[in-house]
Biopython code that builds the backbone (N, CA, C, O; Angstrom):
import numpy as np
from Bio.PDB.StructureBuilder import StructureBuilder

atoms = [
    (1, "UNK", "N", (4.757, 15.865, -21.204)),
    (1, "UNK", "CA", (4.029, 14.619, -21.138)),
    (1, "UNK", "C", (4.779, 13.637, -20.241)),
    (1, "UNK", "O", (5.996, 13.455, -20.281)),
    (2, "UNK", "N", (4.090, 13.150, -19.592)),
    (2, "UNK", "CA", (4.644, 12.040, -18.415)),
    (2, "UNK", "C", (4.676, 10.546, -18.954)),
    (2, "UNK", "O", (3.739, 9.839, -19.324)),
    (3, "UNK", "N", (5.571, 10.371, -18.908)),
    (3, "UNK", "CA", (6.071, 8.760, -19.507)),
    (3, "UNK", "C", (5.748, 7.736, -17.967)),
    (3, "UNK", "O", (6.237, 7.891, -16.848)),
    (4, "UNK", "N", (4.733, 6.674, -18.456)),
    (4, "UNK", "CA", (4.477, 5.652, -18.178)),
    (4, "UNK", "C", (5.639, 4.878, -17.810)),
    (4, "UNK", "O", (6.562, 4.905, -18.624)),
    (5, "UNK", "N", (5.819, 4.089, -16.603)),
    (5, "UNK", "CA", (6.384, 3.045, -16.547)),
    (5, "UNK", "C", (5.684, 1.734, -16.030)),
    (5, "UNK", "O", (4.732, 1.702, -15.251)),
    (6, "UNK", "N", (6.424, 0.492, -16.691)),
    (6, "UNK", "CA", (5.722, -1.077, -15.756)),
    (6, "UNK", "C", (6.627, -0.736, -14.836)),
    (6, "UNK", "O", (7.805, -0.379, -14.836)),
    (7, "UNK", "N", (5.168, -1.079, -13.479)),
    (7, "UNK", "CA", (5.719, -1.830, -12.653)),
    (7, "UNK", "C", (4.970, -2.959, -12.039)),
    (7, "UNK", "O", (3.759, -3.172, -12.106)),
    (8, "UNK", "N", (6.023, -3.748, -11.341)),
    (8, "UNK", "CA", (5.910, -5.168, -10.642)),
    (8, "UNK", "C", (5.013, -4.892, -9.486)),
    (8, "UNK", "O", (5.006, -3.838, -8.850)),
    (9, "UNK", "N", (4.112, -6.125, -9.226)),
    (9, "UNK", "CA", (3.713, -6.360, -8.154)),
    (9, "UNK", "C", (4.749, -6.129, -6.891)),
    (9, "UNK", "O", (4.604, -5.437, -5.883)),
    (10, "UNK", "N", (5.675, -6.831, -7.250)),
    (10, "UNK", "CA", (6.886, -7.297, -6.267)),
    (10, "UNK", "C", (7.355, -5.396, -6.203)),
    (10, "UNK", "O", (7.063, -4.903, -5.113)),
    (11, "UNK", "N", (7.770, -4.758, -6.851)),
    (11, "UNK", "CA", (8.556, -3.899, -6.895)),
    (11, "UNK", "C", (7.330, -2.595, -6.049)),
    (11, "UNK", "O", (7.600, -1.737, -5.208)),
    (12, "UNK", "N", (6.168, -2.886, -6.618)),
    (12, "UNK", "CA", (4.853, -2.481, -5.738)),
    (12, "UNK", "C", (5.537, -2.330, -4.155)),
    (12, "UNK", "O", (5.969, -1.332, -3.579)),
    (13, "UNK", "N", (5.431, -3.888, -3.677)),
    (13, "UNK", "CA", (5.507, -4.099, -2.446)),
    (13, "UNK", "C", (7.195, -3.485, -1.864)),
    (13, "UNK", "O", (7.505, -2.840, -0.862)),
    (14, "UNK", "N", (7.759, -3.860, -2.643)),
    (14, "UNK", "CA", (8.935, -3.121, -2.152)),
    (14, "UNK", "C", (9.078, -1.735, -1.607)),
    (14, "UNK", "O", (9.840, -1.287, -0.750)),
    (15, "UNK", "N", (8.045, -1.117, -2.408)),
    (15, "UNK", "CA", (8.242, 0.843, -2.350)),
    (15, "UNK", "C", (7.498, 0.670, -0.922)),
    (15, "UNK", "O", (7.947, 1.221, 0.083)),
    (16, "UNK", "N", (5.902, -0.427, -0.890)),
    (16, "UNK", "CA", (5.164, -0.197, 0.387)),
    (16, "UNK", "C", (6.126, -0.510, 1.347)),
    (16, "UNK", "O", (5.998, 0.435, 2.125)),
    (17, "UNK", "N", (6.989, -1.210, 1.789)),
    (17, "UNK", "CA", (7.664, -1.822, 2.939)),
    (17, "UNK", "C", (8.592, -0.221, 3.206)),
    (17, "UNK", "O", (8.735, 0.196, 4.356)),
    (18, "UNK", "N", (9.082, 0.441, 2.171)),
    (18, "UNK", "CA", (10.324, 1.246, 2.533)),
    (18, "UNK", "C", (9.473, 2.445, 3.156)),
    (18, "UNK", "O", (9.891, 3.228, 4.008)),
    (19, "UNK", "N", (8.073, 2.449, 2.516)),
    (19, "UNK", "CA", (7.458, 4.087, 2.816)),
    (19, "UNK", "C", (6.900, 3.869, 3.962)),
    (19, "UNK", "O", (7.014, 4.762, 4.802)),
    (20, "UNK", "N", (6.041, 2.462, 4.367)),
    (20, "UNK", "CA", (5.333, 2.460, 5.894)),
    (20, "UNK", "C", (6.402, 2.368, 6.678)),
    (20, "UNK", "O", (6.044, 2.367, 7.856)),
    (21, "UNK", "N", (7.940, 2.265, 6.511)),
    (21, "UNK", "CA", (8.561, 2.513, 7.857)),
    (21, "UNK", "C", (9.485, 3.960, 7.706)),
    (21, "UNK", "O", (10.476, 4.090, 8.424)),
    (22, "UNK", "N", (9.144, 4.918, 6.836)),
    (22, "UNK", "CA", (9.478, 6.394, 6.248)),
    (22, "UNK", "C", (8.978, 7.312, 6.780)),
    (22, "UNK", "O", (7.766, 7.157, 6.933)),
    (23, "UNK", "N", (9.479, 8.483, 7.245)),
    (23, "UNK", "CA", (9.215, 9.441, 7.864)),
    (23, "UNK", "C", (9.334, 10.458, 6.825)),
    (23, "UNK", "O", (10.210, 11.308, 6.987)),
    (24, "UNK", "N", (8.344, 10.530, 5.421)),
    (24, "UNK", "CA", (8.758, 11.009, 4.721)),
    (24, "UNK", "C", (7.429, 11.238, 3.763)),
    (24, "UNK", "O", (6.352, 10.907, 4.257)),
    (25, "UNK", "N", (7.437, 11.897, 2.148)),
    (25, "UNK", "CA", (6.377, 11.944, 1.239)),
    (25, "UNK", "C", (6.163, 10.742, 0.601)),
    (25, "UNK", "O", (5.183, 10.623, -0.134)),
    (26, "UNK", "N", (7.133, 9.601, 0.818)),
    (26, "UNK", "CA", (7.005, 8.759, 0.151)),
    (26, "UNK", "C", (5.598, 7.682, 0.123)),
    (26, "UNK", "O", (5.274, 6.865, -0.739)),
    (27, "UNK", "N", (4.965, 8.025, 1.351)),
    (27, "UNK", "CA", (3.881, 7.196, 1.912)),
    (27, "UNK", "C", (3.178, 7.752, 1.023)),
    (27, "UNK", "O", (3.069, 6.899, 0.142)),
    (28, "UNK", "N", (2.544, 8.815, 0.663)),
    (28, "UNK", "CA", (1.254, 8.777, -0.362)),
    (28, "UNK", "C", (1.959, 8.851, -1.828)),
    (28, "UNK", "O", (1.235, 8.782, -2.821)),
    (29, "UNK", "N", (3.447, 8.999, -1.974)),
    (29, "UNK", "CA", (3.389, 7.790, -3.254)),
    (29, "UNK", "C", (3.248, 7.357, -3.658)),
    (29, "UNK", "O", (2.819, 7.188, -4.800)),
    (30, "UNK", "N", (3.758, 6.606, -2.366)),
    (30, "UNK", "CA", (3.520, 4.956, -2.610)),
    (30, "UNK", "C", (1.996, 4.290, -2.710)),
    (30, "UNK", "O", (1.607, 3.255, -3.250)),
    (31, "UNK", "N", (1.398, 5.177, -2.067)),
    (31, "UNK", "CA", (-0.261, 4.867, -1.795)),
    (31, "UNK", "C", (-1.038, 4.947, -2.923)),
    (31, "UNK", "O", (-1.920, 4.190, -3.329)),
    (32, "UNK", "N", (-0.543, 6.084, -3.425)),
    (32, "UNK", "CA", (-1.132, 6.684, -4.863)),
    (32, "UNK", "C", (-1.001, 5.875, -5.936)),
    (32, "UNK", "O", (-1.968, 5.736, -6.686)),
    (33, "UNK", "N", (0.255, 5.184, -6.196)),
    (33, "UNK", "CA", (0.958, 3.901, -7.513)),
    (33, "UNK", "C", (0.281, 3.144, -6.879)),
    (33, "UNK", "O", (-0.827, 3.214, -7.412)),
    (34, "UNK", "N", (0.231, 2.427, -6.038)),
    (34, "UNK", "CA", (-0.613, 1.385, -5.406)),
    (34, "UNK", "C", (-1.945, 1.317, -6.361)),
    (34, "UNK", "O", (-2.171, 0.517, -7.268)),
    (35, "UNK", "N", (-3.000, 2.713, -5.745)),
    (35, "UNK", "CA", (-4.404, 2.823, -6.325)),
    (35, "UNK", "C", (-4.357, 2.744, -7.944)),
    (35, "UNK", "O", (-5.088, 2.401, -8.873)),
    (36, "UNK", "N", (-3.051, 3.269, -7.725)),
    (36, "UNK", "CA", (-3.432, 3.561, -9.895)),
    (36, "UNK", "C", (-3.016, 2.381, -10.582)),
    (36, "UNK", "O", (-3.019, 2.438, -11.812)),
    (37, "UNK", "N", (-2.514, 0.896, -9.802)),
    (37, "UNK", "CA", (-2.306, -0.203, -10.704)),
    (37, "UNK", "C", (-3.711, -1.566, -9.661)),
    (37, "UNK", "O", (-3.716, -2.789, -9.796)),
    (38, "UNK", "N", (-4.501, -0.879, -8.907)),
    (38, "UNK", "CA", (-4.878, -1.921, -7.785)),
    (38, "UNK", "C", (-5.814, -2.684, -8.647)),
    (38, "UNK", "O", (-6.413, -3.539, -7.995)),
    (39, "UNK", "N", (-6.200, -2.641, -10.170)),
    (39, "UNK", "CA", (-6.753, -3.796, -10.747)),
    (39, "UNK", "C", (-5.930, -4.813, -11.191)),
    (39, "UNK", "O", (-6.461, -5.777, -11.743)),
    (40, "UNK", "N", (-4.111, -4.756, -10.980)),
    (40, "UNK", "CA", (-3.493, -5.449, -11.118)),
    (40, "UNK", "C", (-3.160, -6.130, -9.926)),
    (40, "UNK", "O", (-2.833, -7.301, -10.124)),
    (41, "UNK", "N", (-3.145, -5.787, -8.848)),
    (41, "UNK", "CA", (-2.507, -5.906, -7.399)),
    (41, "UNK", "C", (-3.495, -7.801, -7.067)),
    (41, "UNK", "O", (-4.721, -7.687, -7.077)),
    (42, "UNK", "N", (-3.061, -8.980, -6.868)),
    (42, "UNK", "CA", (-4.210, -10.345, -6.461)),
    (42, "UNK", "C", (-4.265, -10.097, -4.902)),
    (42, "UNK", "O", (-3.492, -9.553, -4.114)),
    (43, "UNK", "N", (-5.620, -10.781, -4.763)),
    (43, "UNK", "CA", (-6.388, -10.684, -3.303)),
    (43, "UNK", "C", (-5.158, -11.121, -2.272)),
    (43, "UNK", "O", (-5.112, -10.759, -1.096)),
    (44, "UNK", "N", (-4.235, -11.908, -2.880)),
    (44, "UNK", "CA", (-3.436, -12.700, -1.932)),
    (44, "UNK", "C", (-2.453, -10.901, -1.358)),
    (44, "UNK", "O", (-2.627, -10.344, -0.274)),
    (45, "UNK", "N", (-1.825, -10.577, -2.109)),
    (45, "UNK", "CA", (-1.023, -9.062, -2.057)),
    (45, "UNK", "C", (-1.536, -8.202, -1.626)),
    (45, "UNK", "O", (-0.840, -7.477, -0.916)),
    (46, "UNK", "N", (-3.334, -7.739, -1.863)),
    (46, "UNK", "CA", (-4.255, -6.909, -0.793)),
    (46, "UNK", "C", (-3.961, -7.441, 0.354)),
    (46, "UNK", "O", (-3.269, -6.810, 1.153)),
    (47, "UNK", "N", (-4.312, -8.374, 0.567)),
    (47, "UNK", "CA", (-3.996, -9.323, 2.349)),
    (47, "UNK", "C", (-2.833, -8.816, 2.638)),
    (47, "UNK", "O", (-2.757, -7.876, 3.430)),
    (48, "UNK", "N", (-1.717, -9.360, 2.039)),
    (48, "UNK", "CA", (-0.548, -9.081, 2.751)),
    (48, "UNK", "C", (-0.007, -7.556, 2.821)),
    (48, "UNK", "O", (1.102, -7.334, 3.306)),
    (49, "UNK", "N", (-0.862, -6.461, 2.300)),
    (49, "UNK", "CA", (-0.635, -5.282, 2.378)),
    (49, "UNK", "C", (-1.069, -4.738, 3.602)),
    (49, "UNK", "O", (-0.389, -4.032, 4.348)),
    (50, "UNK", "N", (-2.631, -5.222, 3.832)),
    (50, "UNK", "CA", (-3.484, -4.800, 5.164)),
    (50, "UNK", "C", (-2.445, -5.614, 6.269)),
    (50, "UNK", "O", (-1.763, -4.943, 7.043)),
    (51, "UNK", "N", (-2.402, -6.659, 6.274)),
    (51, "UNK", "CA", (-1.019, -7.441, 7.497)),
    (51, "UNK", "C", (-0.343, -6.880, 7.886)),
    (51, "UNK", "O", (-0.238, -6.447, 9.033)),
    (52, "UNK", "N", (0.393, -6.735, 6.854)),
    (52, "UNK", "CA", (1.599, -5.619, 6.819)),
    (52, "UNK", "C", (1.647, -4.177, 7.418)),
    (52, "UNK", "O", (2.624, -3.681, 7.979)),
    (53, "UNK", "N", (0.271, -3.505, 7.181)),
    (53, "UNK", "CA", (0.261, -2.232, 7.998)),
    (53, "UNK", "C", (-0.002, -2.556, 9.409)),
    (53, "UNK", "O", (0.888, -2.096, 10.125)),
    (54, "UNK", "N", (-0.713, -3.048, 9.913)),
    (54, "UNK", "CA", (-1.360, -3.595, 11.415)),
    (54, "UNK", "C", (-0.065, -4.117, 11.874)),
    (54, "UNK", "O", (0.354, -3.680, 12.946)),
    (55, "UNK", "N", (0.545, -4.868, 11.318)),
    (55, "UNK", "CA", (1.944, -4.896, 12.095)),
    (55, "UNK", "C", (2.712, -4.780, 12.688)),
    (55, "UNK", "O", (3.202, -5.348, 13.665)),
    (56, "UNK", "N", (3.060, -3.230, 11.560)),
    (56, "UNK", "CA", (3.433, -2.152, 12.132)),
    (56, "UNK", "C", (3.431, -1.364, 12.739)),
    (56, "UNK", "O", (4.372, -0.666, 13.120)),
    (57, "UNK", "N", (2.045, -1.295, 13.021)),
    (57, "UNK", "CA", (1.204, -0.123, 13.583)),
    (57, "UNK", "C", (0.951, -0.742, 15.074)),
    (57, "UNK", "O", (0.683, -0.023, 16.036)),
    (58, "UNK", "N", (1.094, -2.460, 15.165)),
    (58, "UNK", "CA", (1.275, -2.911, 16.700)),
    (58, "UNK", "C", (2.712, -3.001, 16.850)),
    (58, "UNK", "O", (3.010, -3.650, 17.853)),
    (59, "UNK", "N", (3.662, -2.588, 16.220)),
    (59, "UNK", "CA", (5.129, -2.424, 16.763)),
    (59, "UNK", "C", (5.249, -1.502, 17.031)),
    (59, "UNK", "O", (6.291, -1.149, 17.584)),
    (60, "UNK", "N", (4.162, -0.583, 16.752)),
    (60, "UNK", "CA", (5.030, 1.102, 16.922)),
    (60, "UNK", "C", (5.866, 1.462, 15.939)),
    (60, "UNK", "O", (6.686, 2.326, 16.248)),
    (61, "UNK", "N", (5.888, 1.133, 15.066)),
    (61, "UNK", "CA", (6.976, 1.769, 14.465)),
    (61, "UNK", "C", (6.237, 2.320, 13.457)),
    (61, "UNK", "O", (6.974, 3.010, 12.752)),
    (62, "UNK", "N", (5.056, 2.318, 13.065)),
    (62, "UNK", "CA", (4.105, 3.320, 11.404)),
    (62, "UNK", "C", (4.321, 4.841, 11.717)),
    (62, "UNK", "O", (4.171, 5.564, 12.703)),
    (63, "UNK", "N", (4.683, 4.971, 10.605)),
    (63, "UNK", "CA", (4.588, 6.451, 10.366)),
    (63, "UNK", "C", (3.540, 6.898, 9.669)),
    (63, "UNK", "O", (2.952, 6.060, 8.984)),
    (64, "UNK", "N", (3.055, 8.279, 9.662)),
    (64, "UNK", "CA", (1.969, 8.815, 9.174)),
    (64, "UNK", "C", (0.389, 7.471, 9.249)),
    (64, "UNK", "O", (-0.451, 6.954, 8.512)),
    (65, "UNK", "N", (0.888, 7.491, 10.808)),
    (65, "UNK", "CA", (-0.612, 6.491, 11.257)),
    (65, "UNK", "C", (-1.999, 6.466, 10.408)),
    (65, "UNK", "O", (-2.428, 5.442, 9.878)),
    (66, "UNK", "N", (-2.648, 7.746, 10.352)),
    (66, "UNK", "CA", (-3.751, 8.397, 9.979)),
    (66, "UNK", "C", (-4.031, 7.367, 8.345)),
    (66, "UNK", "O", (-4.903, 6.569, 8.003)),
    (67, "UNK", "N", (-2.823, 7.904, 7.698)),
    (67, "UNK", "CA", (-3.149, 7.699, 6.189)),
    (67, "UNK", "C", (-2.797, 6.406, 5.885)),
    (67, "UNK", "O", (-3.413, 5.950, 4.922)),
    (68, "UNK", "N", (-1.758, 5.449, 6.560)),
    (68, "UNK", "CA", (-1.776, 4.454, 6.079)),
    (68, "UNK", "C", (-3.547, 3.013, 6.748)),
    (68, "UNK", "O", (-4.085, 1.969, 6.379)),
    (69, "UNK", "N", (-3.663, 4.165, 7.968)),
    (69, "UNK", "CA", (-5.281, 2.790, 8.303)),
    (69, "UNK", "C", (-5.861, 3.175, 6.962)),
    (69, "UNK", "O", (-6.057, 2.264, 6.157)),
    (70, "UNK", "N", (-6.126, 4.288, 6.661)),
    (70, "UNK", "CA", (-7.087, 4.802, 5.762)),
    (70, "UNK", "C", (-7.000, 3.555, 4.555)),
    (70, "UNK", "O", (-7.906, 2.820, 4.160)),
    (71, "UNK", "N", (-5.262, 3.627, 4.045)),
    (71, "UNK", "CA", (-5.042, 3.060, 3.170)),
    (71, "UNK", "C", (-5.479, 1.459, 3.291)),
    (71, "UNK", "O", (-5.668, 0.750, 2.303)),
    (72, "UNK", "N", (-5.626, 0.947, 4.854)),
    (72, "UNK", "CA", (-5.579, -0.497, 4.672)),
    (72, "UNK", "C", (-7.323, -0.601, 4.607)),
    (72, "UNK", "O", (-7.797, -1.708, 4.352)),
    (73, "UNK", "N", (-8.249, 0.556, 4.839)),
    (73, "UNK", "CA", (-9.586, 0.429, 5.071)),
    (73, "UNK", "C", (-9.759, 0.075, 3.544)),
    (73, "UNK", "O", (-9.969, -1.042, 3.071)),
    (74, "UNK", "N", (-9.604, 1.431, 2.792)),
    (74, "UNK", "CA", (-9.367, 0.862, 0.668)),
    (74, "UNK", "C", (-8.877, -0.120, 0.780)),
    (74, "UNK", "O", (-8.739, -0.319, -0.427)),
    (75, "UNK", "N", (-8.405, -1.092, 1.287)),
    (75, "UNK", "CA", (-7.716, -2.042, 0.544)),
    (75, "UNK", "C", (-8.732, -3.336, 1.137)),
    (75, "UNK", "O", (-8.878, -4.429, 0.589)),
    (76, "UNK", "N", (-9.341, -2.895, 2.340)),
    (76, "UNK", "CA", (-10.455, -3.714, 2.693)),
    (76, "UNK", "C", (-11.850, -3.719, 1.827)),
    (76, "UNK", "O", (-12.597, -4.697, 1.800)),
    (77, "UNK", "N", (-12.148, -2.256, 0.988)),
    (77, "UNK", "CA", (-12.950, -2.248, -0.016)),
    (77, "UNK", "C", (-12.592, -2.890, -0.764)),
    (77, "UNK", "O", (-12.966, -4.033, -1.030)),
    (78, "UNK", "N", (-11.865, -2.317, -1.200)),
    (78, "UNK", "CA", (-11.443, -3.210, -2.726)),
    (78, "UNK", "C", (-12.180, -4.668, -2.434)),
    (78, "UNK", "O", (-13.323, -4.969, -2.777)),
    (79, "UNK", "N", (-10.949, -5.745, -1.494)),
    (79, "UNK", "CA", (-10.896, -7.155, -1.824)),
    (79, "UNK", "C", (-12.680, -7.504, -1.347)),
    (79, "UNK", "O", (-13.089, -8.627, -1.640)),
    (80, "UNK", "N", (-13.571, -6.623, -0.702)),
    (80, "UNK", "CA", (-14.970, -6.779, -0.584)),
    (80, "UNK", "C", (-15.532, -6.597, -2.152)),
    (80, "UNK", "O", (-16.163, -7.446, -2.782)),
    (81, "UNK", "N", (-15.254, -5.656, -2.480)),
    (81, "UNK", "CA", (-15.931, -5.766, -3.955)),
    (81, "UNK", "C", (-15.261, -6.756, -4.928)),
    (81, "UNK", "O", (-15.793, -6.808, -6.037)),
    (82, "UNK", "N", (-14.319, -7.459, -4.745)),
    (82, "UNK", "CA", (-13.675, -8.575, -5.304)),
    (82, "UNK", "C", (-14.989, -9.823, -5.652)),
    (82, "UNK", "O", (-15.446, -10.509, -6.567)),
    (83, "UNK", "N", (-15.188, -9.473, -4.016)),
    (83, "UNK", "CA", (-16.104, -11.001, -3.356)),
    (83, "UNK", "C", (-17.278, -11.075, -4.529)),
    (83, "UNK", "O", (-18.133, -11.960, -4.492)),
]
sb = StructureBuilder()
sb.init_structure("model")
sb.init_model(0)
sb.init_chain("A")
sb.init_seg("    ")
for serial, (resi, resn, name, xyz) in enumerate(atoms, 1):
    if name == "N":
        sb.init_residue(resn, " ", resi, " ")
    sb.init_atom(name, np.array(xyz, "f"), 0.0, 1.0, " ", f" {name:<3s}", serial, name[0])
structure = sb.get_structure()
């Protein structure tokens, strides 16, 4: 049986910052905890998640390109069905 943990908004965003600049599995991790708390996640933290990828993705520096737009397109659903 898999034991539950809280986590933080803040601690949320922390894992996103380390995995969109990761060359690694950590990106759909991180993507995955994301979806499975995103009725906790406020519109203000969706925003700064989608920011945050485009960012990156105009610095050049995103890894696994593909899955994180994907991720900022969900995150553009979501805060639409917010509305």
């Amino acid at each position: 049986m898999e034991q539950r943990l809280a986590v933080t908004n803040d601690i949320l965003f922390f894992a996103f910052r380390y995995a969109l600049g990761s060359s690694s599995d950590a990106s759909v991790l991180v993507i995955g905890t994301i979806k499975e708390n995103i009725s906790s996640v406020k519109e203000f933290d969706l925003r700064k998640y989608i920011r945050e990828i485009y960012e990156c993705r105009n610095s050049g520096i995103i890894t696994d390109e593909a899955t994180w737009l994907d991720f900022a397109d969900y995150l553009q659903d979501e805060l639409r069905s917010r509305e």
